[in-house]
C-alpha positions in Angstrom: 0.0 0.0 0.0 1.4 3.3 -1.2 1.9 6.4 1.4 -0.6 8.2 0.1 -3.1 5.6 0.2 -2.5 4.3 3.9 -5.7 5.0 6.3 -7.1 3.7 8.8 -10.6 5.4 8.2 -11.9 4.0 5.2 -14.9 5.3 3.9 -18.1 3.7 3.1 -19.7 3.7 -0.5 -22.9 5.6 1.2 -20.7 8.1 3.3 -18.9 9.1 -0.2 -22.6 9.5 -1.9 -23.9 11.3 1.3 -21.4 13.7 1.0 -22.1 14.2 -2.7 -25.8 14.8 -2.4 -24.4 17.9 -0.4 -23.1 19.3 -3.6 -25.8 18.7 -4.9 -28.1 20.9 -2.8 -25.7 24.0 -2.4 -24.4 23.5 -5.6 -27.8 24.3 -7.0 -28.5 27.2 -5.1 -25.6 29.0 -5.2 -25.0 28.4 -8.9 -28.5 29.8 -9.5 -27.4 33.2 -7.4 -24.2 33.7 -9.3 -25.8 33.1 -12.5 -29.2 34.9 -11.9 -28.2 37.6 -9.2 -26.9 40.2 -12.0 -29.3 39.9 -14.7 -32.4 39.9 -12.2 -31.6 43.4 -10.3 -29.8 44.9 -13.5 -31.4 43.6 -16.5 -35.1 42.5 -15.0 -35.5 45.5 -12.3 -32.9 47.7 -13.7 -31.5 48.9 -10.3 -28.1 50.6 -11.6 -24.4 49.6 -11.1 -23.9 52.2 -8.9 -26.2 50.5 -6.2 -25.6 47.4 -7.4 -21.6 48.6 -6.3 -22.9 49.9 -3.0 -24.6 46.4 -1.9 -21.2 44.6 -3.1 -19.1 46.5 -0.8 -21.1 46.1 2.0 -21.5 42.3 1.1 -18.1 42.0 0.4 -17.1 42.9 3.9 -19.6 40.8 5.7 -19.1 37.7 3.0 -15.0 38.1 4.5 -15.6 38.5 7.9 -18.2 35.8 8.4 -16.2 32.6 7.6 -13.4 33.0 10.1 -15.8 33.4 12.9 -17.8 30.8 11.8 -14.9 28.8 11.3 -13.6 29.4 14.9 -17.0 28.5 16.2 -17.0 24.7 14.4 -13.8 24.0 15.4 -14.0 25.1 18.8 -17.6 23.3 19.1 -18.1 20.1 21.3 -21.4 18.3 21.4 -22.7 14.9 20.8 -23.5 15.3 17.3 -19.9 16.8 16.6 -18.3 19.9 15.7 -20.1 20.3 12.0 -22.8 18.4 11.7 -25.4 20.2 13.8 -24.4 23.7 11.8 -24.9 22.1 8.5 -28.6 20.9 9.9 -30.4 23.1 11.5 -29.0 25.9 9.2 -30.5 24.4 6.3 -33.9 25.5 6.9 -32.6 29.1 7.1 -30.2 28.6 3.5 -34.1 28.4 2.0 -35.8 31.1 3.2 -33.1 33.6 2.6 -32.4 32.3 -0.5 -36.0 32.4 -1.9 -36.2 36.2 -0.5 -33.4 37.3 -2.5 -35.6 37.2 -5.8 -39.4 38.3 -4.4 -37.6 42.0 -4.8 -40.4 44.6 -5.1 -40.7 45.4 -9.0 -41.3 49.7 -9.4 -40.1 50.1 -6.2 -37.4 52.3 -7.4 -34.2 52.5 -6.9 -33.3 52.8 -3.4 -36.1 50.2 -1.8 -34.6 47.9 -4.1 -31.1 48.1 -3.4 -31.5 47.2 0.2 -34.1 45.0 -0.1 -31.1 43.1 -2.3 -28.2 43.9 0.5 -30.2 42.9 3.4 -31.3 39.4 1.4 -27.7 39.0 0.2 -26.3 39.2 4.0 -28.8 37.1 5.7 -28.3 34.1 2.5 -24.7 34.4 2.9 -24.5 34.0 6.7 -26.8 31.1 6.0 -24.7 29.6 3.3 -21.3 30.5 4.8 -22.0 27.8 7.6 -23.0 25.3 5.8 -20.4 25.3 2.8 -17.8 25.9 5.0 -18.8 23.0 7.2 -19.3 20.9 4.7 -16.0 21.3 2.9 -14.5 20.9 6.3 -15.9 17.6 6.5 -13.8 16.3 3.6 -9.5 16.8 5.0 -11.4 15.7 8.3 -13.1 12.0 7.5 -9.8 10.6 6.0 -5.8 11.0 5.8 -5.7 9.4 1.9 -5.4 11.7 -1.2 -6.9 8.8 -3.1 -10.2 8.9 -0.8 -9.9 12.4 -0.3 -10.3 12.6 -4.0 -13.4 10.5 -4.2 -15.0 12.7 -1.5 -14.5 15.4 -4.1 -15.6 13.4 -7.0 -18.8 12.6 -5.3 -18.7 16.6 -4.5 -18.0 17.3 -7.9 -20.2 15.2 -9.5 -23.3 15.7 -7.9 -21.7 19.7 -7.2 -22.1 19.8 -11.6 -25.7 18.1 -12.0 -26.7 21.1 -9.2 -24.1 23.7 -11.6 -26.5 22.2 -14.2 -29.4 22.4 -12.6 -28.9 25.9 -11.8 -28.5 27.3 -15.4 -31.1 25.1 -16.7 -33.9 26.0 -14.2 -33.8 29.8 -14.2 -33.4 29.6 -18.1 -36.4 27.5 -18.4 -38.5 30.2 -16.0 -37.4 33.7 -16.6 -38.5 36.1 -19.0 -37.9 34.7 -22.1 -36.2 36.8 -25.0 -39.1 38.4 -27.3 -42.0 37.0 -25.1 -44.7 39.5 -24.0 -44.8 38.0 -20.5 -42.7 39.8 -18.6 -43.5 38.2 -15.3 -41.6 37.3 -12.9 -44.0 35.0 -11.0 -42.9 31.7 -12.7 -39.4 32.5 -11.8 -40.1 33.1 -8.6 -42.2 30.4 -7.5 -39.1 28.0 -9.0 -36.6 29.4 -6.6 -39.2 28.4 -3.7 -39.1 25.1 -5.3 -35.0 25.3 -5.6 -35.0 26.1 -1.9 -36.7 24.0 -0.6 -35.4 20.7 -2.1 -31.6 22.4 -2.0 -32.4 22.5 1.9 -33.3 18.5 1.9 -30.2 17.2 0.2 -28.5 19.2 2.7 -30.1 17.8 5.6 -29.9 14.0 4.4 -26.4 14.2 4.5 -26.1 15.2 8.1 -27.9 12.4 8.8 -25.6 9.9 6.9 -22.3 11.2 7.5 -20.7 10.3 11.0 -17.3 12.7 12.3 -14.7 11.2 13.9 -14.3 11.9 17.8 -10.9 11.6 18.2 -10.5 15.2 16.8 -13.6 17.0 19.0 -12.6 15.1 22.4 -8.5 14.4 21.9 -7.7 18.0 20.4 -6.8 20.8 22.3 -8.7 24.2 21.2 -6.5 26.9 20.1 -7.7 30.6 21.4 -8.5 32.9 18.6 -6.2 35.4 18.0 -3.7 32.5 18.0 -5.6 30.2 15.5 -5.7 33.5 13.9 -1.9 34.0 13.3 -1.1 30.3 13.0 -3.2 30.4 10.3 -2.3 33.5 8.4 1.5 32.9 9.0 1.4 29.8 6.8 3.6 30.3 3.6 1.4 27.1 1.6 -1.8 29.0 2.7 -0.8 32.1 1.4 0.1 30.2 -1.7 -3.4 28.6 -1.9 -5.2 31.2 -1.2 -3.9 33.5 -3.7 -4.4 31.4 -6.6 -7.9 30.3 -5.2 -8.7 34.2 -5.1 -8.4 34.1 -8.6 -10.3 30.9 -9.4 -13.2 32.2 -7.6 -12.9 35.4 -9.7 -12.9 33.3 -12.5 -16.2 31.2 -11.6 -18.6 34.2 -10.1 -17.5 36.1 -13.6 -18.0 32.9 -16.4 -21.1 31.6 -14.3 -22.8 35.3 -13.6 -22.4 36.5 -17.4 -23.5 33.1 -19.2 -27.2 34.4 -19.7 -25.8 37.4 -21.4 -23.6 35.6 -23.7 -26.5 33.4 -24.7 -28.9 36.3 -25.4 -27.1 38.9 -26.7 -23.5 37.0 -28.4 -24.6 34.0 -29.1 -28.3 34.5 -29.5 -28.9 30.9 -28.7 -30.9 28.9 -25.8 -28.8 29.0 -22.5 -29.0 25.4 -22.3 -27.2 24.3 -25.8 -24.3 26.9 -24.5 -24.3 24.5 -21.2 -23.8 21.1 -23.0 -20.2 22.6 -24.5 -19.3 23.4 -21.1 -20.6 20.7 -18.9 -20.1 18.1 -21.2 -16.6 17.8 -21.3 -16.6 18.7 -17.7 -18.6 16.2 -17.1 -16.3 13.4 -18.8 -13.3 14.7 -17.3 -14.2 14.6 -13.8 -13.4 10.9 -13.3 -10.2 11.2 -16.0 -8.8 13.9 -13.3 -8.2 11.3 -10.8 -5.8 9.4 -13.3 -4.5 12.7 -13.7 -3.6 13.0 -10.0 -2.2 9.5 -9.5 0.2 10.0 -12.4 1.4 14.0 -11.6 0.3 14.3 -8.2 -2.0 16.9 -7.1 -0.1 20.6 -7.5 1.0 19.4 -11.2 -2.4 18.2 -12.5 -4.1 21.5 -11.3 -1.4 23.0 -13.1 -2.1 21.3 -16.1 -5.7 22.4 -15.8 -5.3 25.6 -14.7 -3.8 26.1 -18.2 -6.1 23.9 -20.1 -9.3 26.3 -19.1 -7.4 29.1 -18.8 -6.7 29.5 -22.4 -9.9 28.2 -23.5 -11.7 31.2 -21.6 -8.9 33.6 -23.2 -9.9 32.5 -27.0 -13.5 32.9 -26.2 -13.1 36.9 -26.5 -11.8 36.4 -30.0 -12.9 33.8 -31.7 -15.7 34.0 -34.1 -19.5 33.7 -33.0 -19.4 29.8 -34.8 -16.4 28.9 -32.5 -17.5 30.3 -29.0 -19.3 26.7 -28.4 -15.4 25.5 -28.5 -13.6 27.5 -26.5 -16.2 26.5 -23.9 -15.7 23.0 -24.5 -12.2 23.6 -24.4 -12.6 25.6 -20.8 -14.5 22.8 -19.3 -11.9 19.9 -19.7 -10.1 22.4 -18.1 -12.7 23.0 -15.3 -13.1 19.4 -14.5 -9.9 19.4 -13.1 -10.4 22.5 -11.1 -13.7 21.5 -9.3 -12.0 17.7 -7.9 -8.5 18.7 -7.2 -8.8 22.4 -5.7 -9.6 21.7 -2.2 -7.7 18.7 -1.6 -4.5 21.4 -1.8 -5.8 23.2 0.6 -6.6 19.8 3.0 -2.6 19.3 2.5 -1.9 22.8 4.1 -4.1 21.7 7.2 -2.4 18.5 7.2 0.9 20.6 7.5 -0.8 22.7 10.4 -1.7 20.1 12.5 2.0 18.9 12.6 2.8 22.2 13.7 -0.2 22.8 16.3 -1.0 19.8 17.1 -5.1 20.3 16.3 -7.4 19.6 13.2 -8.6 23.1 12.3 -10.2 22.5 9.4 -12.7 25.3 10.1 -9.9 27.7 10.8 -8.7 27.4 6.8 -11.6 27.0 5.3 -12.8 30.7 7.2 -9.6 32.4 6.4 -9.8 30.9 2.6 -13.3 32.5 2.2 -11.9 35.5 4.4 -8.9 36.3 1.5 -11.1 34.6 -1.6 -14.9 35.6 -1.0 -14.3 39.2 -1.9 -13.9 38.5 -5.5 -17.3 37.5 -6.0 -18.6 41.2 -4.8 -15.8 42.3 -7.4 -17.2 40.1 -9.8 -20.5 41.2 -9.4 -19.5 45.5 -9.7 -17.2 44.3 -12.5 -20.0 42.8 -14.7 -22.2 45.9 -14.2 -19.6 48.3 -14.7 -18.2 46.9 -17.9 -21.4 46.8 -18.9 -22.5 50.1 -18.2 -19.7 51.7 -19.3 -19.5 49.9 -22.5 -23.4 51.2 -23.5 -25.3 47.9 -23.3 -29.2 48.5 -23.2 -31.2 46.8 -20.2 -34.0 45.2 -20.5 -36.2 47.6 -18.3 -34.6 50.8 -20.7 -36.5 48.8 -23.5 -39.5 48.4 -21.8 -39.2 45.1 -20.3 -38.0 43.8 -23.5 -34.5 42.5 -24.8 -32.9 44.4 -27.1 -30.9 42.2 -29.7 -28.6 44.3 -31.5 -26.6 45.6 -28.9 -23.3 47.8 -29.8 -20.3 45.6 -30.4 -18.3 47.8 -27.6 -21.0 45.7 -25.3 -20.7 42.4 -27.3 -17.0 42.5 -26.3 -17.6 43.7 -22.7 -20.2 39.8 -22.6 -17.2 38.5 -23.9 -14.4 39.8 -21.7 -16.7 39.3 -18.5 -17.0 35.6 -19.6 -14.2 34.6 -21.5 -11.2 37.3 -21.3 -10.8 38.0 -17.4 -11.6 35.2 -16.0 -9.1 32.9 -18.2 -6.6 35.2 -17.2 -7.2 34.9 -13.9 -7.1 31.3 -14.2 -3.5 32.0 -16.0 -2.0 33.9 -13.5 -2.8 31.3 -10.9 -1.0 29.0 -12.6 1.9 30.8 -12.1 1.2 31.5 -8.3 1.1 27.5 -7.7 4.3 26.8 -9.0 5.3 28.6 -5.8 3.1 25.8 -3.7 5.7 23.9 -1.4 4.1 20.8 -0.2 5.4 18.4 -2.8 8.0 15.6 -2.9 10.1 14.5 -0.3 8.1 17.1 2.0 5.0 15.6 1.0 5.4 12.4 2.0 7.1 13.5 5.4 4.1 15.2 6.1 1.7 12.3 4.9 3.8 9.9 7.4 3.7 12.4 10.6 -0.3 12.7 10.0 -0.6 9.2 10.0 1.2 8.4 13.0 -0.2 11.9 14.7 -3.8 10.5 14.3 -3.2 6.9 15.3 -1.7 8.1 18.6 -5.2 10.9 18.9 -7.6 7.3 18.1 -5.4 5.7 21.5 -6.3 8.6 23.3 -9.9 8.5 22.7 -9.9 4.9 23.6 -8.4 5.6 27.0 -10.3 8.7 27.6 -13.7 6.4 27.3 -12.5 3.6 28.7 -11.9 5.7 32.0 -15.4 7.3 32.2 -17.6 3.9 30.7 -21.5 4.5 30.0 -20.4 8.2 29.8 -19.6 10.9 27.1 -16.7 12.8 27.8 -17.3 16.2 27.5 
């Protein structure tokens, strides 16, 4: 048995789907926000960029903030039911309400009853989906030492993460406003994000109720006070590394995924959905090819590889002719299907590398202080998308009377394309570069791997004493 193999937690086939399904309910909700958040308050209520700029500020700084604190909280948590798992359930509920609120917006209202009736929604669904995606990709460095099971934890993520990616662009496309209908009504669209809610909030649920953390870490570890989780965390050099590069990657995604309607209607002037098999289709297929990937390059040099692959497929999108855009977003998501299985299972190397140094899993810790360096880019995403457009004179919906206008001036054909294609492959460029700077690899790798295993066989003796001295008892 290989290093990288050797565990003594092996996963069942059910935890593995559990922690799919998951994916499959956050992944469908907050694909649907990304995609639908822009066009709805720009394009549908025509609220302007420059209170669409205000609300991303302020959502910027809470979307930061939120995830180290939260982060904290899980890892310093001890209760019967774990560190995670009782966040992930009983915030569920709360993930559905705020989400569905986000889009029953007051049409007419005017402009400033709008704008914070969108800030005040934004905040309360991101506090709600903070918890539960940072808990839930805390789960997956947590359940198991191996890169091998590791990755199928993020297959099953990724997997069931791209039927809800799918589901996300396919469901608002079939229920919005539909280019050169009279209906403009908004109803339809609305009642199908109650639906989206709901459901998202059940898969969620389910998997708290299948997936079982290991003790050893909640009863064995020794809690680290903020301020020094704090600067143990933001003093580590392969952190800093990670989160750089994933700073651009989630640039890259809140850009692509927020302007696809756009590119569909006014570049393309196709259906959404044919736009979506050329992406997810190769992703699709290359999900499972990724993991060869892995075992033959290792993790840092197939996201490299990646990285490169969707990188310059994005770029060539801004340039290529109309006929050919289908390609370069075929070519992006081979790319992409790297990205969404390998990403996070860097980062579950850096906590690896902690622990040696503190001595405690803080799996929370990271994933806060990730989404503390990375989340902002989605609020720049979202002012960058209205901005270009704006400033490069592409007509809104509500300017036309609540309907599309088709023949849009090239200077805003190219702004589509550079919001989809143009920045964010650049971004995904650029990170390349950054990872080559990663230094968990090699000799230091497996080190690393060895310490962790012996670390957490000597944490699963502990437990067995510490409930061995207090039988019929849990230890607090």
């Amino acid at each position: 048995m290989t290093l990288q193999n050797a565990t003594k937690n092996r996963l069942t086939f059910s935890t593995k789907l559990a922690y799919g399904l998951a994916s499959l309910g956050t992944a469908t909700i907050s694909s649907i926000y990304a995609a639908l958040l822009p066009i709805f308050y720009q394009d549908y209520l025509g609220l302007s960029s420059k209170w669409i700029g205000i609300a991303s500020i302020i959502y910027a700084v809470w979307n930061a903030l939120n995830d180290p604190i939260f982060g904290f909280i899980t890892d310093n948590t001890r209760s019967k039911m774990g560190r995670r798992i009782p966040y992930m359930r009983f915030t569920a509920p709360f993930l559905a309400l705020t989400f569905i609120l986000v889009w029953f917006a007051p049409e007419g209202a005017g402009d400033i009853a709008q704008f914070w009736w969108m800030l005040v929604t934004m905040l309360l669904y991101d506090t709600a989906y903070t918890i539960i995606g940072l808990v839930h990709g805390a789960l997956m460095p947590e359940l198991t030492e191996s890169d091998v099971e590791r990755n199928q934890l993020s297959i099953s993520s990724a997997v069931f993460g791209l039927i809800g990616y799918v589901f996300g662009f396919l469901l608002p496309d079939l229920f919005r406003p539909r280019p050169g209908s009279m209906d403009t009504s908004l109803l339809s669209l609305q009642l199908s994000m109650v639906a989206v809610g709901i459901i998202g909030a059940f898969f969620i649920i389910w998997t708290t109720l299948k997936v079982k953390e290991r003790r050893e870490f909640a009863i064995v570890d020794k809690p680290l006070k903020f301020w020094e989780s704090l600067k143990y965390t933001l003093t580590n050099k392969p952190f800093w590394v990670f989160a750089s590069m994933n700073f651009l990657l989630t640039l890259m995604n809140s850009m692509a995924t927020g302007a696809i309607f756009y590119l569909a209607d006014y570049v393309t002037q196709t259906s959404t959905m044919i736009l979506m098999v050329y992406l997810f289709a190769p992703l699709a297929l290359g999900i499972p090819v990724a993991n060869l990937v892995v075992k033959r390059y290792g993790l840092v040099r197939a996201q490299l590889l990646y990285l490169i692959i969707a990188g310059g497929g994005l770029v060539s999108l801004a340039f290529v002719p109309t006929s050919l855009i289908p390609i370069s977003l075929a070519i992006a998501g081979l790319g992409l299907s790297g990205q969404q299985t390998i990403t996070y299972n860097i980062l579950a190397l850096v906590i690896d590398a902690d622990e040696v140094q503190t001595g405690t899993r803080r799996e929370g810790s990271f994933f806060g202080a990730n989404a503390l360096l990375t989340k902002p880019a989605q609020s720049i995403s979202l002012f960058l998308t209205a901005f270009i457009l704006e400033q490069s004179g592409f007509i809104t919906r509500a300017m036309n009377g609540g309907q599309i206008f088709i023949n849009q001036p090239e200077a805003a054909l190219f702004g589509i394309r550079s919001i989809v294609g143009l920045i964010p492959g650049s971004a995904m460029l650029i990170s390349a570069i950054i990872l080559l700077f990663f230094p968990l690899q090699g000799e230091r790798l497996a080190a690393l791997k060895a310490k962790i295993l012996t670390m957490h066989a000597e944490k699963e003796a502990r437990l067995a004493e510490i409930e061995s001295e207090a039988p019929g008892s849990t230890p607090a």
